[in-house]
Residue, then its C-alpha position, 0 to 999 in steps of 0.5 A: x500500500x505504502x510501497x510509493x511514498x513519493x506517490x502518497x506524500x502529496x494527498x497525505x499532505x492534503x489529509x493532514x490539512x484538512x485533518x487540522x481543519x477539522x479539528x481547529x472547527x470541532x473546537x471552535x464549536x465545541x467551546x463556542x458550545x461549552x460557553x453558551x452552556x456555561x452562561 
């Protein structure tokens, strides 16, 4: 599966990206969320 890294570095790139994205937003709402229950 992994026998061509020079083939897989660009999307995995591409992944770990968007993987940051994804989290940065789950907790951007979770504290947004966590701030109005706190209020």
């Amino acid at each position: 599966m992994l026998s061509e890294p020079n083939q897989y570095r660009r999307p995995s790139l591409y992944s770990e990206v968007s993987l940051c994205l994804f989290i940065s937003e789950f907790a951007f709402f979770y504290t947004l969320n966590y701030t109005q229950f706190k209020s």
